[in-house]
KOLMARTOR-480481 format. One record per atom (N, C-alpha, C): residue in one letter; z, y, x. Coordinates in steps of 0.001 Angstrom, whole numbers, padded with zeros to 6 digits, always signed. Example, Ala and Ser with C-alpha at 12.3 -4.5 7.8 and 13.67 -1.06 7.14 Angstrom:
! KOLMARTOR-480481
A+007800-005690+013190;A+007800-004500+012300;A+007800-003300+013200;S+007080-002250+012850;S+007140-001060+013670;S+007870+000030+012900;
//
This chain:
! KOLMARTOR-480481
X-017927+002965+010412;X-017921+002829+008957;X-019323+003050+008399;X-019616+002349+007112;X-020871+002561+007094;X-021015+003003+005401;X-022485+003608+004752;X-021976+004483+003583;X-021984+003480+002615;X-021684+003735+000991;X-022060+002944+000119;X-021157+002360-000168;X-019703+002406+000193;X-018834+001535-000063;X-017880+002845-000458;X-016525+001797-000848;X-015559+002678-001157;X-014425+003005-000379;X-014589+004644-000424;X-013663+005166+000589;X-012956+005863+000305;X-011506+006293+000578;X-010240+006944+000584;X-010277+007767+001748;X-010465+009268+001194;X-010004+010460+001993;X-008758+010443+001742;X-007797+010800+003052;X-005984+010552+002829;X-005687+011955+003595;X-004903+012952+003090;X-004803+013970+003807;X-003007+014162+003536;X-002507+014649+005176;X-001191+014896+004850;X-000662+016080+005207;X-000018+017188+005012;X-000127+018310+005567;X+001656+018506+005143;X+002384+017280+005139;X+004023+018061+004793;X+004889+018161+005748;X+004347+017854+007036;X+005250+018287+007908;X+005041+019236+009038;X+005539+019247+010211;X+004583+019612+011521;X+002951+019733+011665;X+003046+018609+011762;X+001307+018368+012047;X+000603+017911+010957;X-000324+018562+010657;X-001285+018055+009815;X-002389+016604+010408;X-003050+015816+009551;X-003740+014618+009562;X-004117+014338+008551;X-005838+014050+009003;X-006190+013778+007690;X-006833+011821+008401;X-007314+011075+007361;X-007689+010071+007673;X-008767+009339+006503;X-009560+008554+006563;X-010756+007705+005879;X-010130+006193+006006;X-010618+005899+004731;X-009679+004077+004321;X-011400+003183+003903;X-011720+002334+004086;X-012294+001896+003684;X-011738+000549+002539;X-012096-000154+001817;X-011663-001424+001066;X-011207-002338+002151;X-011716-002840+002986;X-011156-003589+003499;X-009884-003349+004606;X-009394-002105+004598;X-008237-001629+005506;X-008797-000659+006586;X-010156-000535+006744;X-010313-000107+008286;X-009992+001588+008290;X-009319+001611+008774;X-008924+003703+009138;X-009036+003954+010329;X-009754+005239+010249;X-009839+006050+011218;X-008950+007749+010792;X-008389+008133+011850;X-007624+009338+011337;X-008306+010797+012187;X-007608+011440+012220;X-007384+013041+013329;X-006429+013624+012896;X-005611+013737+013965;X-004336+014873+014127;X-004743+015979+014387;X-003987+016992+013915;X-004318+018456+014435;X-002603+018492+015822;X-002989+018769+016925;X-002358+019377+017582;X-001582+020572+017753;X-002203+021473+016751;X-001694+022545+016932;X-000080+022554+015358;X+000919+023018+015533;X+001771+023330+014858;X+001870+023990+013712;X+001877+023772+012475;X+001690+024743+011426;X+000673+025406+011057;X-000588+024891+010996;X-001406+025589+011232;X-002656+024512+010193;X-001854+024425+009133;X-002647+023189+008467;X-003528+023887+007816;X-003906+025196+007140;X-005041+025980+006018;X-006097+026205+007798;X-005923+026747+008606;X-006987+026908+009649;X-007820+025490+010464;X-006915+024412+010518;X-007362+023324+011072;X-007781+021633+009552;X-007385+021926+008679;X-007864+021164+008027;X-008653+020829+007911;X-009913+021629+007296;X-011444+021422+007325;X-011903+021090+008208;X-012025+021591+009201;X-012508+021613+010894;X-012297+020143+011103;X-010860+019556+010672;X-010461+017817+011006;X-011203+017250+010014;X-011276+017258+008937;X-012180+016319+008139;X-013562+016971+008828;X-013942+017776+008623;X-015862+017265+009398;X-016064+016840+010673;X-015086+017430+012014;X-015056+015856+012355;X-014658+014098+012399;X-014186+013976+011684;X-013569+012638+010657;X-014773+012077+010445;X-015010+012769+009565;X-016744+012513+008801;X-017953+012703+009909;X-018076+013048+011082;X-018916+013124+011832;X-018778+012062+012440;X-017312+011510+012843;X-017216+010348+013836;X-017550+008813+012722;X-016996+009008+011703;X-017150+007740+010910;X-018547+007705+010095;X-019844+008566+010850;X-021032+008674+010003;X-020977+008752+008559;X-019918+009497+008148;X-020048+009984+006552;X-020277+011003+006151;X-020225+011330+004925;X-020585+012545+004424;X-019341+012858+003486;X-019317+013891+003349;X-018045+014197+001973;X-018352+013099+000231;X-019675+013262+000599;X-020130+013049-000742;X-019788+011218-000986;X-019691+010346+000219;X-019119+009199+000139;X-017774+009107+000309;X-017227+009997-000202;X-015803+009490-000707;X-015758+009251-001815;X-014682+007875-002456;X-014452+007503-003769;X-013566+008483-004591;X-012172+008413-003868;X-010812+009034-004019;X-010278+010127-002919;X-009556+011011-003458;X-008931+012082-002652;X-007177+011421-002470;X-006644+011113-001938;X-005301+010612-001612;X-004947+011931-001120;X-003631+011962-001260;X-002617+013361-000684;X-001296+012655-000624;X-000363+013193+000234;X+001390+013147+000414;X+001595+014252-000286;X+002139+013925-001537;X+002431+014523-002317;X+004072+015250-002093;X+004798+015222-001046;X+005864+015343-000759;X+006784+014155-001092;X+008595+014996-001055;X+008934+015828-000045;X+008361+015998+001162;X+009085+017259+001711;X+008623+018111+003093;X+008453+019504+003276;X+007952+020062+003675;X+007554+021525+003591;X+006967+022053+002893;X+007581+023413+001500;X+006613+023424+000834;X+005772+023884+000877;X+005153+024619+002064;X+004070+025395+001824;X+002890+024672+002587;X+003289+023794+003510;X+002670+021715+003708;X+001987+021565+002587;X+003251+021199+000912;X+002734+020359+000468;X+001894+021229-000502;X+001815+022148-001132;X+000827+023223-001714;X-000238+022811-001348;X-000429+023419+000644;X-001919+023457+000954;X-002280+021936+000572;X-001824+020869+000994;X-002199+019485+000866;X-002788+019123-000243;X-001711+019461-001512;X-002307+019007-003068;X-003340+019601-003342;X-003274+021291-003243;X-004476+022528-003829;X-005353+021835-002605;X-005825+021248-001858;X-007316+020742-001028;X-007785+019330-001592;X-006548+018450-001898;X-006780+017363-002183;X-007775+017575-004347;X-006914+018618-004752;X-007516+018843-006070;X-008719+019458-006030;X-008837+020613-005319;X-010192+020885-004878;X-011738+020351-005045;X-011086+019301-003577;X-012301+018556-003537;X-012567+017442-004317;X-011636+016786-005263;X-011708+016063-006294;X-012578+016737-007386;X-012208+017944-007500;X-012754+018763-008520;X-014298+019058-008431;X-014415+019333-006914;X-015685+019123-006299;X-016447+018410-006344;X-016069+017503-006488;X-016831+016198-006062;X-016621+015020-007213;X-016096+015318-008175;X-016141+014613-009459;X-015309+013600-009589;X-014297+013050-008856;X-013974+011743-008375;X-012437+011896-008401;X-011591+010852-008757;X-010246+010941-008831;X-008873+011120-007610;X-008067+011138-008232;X-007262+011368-007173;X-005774+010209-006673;X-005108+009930-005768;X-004147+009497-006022;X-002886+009974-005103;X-001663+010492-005957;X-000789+010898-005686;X+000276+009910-004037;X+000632+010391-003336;X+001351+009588-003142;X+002908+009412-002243;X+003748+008702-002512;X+005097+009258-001981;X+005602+009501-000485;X+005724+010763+000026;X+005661+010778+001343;X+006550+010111+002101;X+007904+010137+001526;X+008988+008812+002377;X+008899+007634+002251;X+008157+007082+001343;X+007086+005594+001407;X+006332+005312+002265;X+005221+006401+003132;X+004216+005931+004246;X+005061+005631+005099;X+006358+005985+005188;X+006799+005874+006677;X+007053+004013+006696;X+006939+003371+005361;X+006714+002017+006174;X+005576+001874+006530;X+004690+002273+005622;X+003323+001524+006824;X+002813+002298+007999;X+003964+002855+008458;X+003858+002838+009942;X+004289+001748+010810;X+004691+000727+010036;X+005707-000417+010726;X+005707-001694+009808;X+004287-001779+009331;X+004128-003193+007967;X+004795-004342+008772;X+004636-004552+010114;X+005266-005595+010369;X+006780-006176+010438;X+007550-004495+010308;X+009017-004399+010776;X+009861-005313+009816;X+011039-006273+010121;X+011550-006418+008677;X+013070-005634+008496;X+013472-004721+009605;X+014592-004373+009254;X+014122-002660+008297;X+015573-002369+008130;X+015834-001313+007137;X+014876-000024+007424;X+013770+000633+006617;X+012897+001940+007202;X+013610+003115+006407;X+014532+003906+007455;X+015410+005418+006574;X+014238+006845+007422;X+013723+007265+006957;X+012542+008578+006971;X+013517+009658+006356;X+013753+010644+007149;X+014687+011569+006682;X+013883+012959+007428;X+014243+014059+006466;X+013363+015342+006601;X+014707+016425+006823;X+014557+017100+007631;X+015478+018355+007525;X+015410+018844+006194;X+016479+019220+005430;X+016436+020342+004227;X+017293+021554+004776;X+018021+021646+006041;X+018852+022503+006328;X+020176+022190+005624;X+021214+022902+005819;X+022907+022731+005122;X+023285+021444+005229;X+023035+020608+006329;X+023313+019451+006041;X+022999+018526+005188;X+021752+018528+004701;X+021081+018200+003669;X+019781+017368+003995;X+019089+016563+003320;X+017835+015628+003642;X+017033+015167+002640;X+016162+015156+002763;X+015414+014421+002088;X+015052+013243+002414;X+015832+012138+001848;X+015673+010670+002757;X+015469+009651+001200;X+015366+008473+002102;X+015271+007714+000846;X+015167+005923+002166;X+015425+004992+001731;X+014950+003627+002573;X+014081+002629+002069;X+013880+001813+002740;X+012421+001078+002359;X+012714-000141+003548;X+011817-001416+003009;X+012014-002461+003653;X+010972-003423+003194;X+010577-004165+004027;X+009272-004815+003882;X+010176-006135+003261;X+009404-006808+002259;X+010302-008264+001777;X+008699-009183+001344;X+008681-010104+002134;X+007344-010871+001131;X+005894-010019+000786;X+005641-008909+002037;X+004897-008551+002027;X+004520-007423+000968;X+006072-006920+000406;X+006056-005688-000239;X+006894-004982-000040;X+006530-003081-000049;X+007163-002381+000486;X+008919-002659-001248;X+009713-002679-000566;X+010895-002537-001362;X+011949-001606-001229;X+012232-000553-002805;X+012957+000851-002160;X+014480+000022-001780;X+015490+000917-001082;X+016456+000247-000552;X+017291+001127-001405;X+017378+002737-000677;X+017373+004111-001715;X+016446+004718-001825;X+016994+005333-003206;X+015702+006011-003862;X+015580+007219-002970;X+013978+007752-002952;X+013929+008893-002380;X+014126+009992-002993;X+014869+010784-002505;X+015508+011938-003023;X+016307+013192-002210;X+016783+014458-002567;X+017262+015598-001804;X+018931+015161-001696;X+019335+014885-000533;X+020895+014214+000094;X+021872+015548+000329;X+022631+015145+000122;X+023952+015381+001612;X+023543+014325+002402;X+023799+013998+003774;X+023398+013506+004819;X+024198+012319+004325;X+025866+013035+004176;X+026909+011901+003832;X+026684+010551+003040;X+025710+011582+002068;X+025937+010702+000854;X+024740+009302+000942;X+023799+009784+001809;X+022355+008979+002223;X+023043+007781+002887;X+023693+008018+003609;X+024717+007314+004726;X+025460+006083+003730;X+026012+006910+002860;X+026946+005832+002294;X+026048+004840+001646;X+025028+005317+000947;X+023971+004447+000508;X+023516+003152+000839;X+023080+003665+002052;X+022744+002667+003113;X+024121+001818+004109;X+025629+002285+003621;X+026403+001271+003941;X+026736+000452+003584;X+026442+000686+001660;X+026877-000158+000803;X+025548-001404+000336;X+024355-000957+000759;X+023340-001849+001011;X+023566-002733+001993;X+024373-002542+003048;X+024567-003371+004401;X+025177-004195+004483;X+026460-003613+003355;X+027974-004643+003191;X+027527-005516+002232;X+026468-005491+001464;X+025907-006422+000352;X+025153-007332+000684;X+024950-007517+002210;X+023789-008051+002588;X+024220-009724+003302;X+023633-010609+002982;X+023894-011916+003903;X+024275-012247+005104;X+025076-012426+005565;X+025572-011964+007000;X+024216-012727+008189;X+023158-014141+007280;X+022359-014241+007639;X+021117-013730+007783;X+021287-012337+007103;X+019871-012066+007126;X+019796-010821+008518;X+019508-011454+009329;X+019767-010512+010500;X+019164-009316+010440;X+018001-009835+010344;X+016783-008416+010459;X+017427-006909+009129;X+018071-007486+008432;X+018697-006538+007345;X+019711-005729+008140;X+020628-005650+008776;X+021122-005346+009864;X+020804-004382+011013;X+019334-003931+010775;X+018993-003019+011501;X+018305-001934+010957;X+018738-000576+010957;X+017835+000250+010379;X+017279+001076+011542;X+016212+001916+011185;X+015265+002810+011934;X+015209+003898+011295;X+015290+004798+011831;X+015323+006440+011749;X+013946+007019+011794;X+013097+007422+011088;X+011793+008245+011040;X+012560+009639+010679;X+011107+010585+011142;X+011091+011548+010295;X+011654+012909+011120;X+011719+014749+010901;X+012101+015385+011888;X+013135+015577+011369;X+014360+014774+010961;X+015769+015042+010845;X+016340+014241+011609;X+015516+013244+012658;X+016311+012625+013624;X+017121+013810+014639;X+016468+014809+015323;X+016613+015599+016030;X+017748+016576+015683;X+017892+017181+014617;X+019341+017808+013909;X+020251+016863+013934;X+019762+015370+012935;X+020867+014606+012711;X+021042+013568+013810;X+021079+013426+014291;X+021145+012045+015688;X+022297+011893+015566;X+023023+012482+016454;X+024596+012876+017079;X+024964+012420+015265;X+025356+012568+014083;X+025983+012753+013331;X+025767+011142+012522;X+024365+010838+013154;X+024471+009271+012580;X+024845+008287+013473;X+025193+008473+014889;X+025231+007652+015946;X+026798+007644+015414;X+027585+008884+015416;X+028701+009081+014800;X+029290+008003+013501;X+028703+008107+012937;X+028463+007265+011584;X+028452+005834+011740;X+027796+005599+012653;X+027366+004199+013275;X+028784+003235+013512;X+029595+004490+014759;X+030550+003884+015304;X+031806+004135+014595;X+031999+004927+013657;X+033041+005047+012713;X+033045+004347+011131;X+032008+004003+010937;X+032174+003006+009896;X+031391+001654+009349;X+030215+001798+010691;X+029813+000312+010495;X+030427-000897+010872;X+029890-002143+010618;X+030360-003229+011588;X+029646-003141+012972;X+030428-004545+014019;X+029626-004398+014991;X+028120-004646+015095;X+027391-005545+013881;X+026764-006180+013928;X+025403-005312+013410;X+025804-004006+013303;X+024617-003051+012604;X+024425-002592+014223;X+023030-002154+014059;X+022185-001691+015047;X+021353-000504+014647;X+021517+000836+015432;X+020796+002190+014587;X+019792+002194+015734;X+018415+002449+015564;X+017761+002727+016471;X+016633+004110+015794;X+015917+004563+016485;X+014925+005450+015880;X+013751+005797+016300;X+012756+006091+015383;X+011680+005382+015848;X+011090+006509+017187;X+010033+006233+018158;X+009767+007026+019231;X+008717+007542+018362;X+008152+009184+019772;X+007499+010253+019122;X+006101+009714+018795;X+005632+009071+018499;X+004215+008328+018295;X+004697+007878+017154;X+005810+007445+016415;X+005697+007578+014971;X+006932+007428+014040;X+007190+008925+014867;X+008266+009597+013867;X+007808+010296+012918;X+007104+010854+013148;X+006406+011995+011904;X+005349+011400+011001;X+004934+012432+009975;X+003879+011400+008904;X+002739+011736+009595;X+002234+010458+008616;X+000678+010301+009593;X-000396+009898+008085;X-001565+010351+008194;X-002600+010329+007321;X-002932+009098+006891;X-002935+008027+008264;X-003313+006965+007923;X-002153+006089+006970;X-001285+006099+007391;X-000141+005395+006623;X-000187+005882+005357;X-000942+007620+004494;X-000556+007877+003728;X-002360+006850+002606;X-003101+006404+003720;X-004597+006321+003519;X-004342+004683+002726;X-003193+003976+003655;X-002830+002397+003348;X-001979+002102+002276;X-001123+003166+001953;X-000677+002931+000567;X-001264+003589-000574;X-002335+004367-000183;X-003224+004976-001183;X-004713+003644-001401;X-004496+003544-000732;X-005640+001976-001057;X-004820+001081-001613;X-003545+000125-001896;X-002852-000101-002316;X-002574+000275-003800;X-002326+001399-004246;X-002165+002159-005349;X-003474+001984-005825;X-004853+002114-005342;X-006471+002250-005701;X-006636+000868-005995;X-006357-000371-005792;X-006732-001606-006073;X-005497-001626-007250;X-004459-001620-008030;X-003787-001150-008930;X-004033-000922-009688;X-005050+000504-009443;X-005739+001335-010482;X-005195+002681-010933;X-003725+002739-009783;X-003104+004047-010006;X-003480+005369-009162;X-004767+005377-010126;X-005727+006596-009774;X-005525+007939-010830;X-005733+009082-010797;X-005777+010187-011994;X-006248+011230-011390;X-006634+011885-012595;X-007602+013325-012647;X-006825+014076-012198;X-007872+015209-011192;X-007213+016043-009917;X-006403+017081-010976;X-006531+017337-012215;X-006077+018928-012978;X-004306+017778-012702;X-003668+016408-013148;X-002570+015974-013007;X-001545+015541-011616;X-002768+015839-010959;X-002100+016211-009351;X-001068+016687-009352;X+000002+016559-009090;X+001063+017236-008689;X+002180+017629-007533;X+003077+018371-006894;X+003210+018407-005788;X+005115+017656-006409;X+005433+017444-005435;X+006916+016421-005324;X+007427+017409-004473;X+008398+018586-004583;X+009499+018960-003795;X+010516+018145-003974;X+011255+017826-004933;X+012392+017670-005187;X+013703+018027-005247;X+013463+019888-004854;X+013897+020533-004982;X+013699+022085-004921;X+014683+023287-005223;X+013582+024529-004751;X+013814+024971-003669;X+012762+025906-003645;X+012722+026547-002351;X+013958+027639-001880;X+013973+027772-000669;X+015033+028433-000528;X+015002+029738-001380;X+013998+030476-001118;X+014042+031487-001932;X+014111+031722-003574;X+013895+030382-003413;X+014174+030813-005436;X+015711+030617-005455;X+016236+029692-004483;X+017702+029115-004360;X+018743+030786-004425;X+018206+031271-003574;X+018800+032834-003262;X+018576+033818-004149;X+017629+033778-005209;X+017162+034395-006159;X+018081+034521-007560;X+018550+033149-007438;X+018729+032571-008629;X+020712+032753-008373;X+020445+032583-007178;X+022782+032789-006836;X+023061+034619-006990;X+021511+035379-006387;X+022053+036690-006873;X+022060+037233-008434;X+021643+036556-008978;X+021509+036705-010738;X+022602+036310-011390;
//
């Protein structure tokens, strides 16, 4: 990458692993994963300067600060936003918000069947939402939002039964996200008790189940040619719901 142009710092910190990644205008990304587990306030920095060491940049050639604004973990999406506002603040330059169960298509721009990204919330519960590539735009299927598992399910049955019996590729959905692993067994279940034969559940492998920086870097360039950019003080973080502890706070009152 070279300086002088315009670039998108993309940082994601709402799940497992943290990743941050660099967008240039014309698409080109480069990322870094942190390996280590939970551990996104100690390894963040450390990943962007080398980011910026490998792509010969400097902090100071970034345009925009991009963040996954959630759902996910909240104490993920805190550190994520409070770094992403930060260095906006730092560095004079805007920010853009962006929806974390949305990157999980452009992990798969080419796919055309159904993209369901689902997050543990615990109690049988998720944070899911679907997505589907149509004509070269991402299109919501369901909205993203905090589930019963059930109810995500039915969502996406009644999208299925609505669907052209020709449109094959509609017919198949994909599972992202770390609620495959709780929920598997309960959607395979699902599968064979109330789909047709003609639905196909598959899910995606460990190379890109989880979120990733860059995917959050490609729809933040996307949003930046738009113009849906804003000042880091309107940053905001997306739970979509509370935390457990306020949840427990609030039932003993």
């Amino acid at each position: 990458m070279k300086g002088k142009e315009m670039y998108i710092l993309a940082i994601e910190t709402t799940g497992a692993e943290a990743s941050i990644a660099i967008i240039n205008e014309q698409g080109e990304v480069r990322e870094e994963t942190s390996t280590q587990k939970l551990s996104h306030l100690q390894n963040l920095m450390p990943m962007l300067d080398l980011l910026l060491e490998k792509c010969r940049l400097t902090i100071g050639d970034m345009s925009v600060v991009a963040v996954s604004e959630g759902p996910g973990s909240f104490t993920g999406i805190r550190i994520g936003v409070s770094t992403a506002r930060a260095l906006a603040q730092a560095l004079g330059i805007g920010t853009i918000g962006v929806p974390t169960l949305q990157t999980f298509a452009y992990h798969v721009p080419d796919y055309q069947g159904v993209i369901c990204p689902i997050f543990d919330a615990r109690r049988s519960q998720v944070y899911g939402g679907a997505f589907r590539w149509t004509e070269g735009n991402c299109v919501e299927v369901a909205a993203g939002d905090a589930y019963d598992l059930s109810a995500l399910l039915e969502q996406l049955k009644f999208y299925l039964e609505e669907l052209n019996e020709s449109d094959r590729w509609g017919h198949e959905i994909t599972f992202f996200g770390d609620g495959i692993d709780p929920y598997k067994e309960k959607i395979l279940e699902w599968q064979h008790s109330s789909l047709k034969d003609n639905i196909r559940i598959l899910f995606a492998p460990d190379d890109r189940k989880l979120q990733k920086a860059s995917s959050v870097a490609k729809l933040a360039l996307e949003k930046y040619k738009l113009g849906d950019i804003k000042p880091y003080i309107q940053l905001k973080p997306v739970y979509m719901r509370k935390a457990e502890a306020e949840r427990k706070l609030e039932e003993k009152s």
